[in-house]
Every structure is written in structure tokens, then in C-alpha cells.
C-alpha positions, 0 to 999 in steps of 0.5 A: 230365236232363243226360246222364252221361259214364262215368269214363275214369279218371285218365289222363296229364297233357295240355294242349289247344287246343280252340277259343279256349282251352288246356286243362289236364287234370292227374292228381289224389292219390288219383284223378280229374282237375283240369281247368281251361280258360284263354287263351292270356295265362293259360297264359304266366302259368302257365307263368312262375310254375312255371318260377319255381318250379324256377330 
């Protein structure tokens, strides 16, 4: 059975580097986390469409 972890709630906004990749844990409407794991040439494709986005 796998092991469960308990809740540590929504928390901020925080981008990582864990091991070879960056990984974005982003608050959620209405409660939890999206958490998404990428490389690095992911993360500047991101980062381009959003700054897309506000110019």
C-alpha cells in the first residue's frame, strides 16, 4: 500500500530545480495545488507565452 502524505494546504506559488528538472507548484480556485514538472526548455516556452500574454 503506498504511503500517504497529509495535506500541507495550498501554499504560495514556488518553482524549483529538483534534480534535472523545474518544478512549478501553483495555488488552485477553490483549494489544492497544480504541480507540474518540466525541463529547462519547457520552462522558457512557458515563461515566453506568458510574458506573451501581458506585452
Amino acid at each position: 500500500m503506498a504511503a500517504m502524505k497529509p495535506r500541507t494546504g495550498d501554499g504560495p506559488l514556488e518553482v524549483t530545480k529538483e534534480g534535472r528538472g523545474i518544478v512549478l507548484r501553483m495555488p488552485l480556485e477553490g483549494g489544492g495545488r497544480l504541480v507540474v514538472e518540466m525541463n529547462a526548455d519547457e520552462a522558457q516556452a512557458l515563461g515566453d507565452a506568458i510574458k506573451g500574454c501581458l506585452g
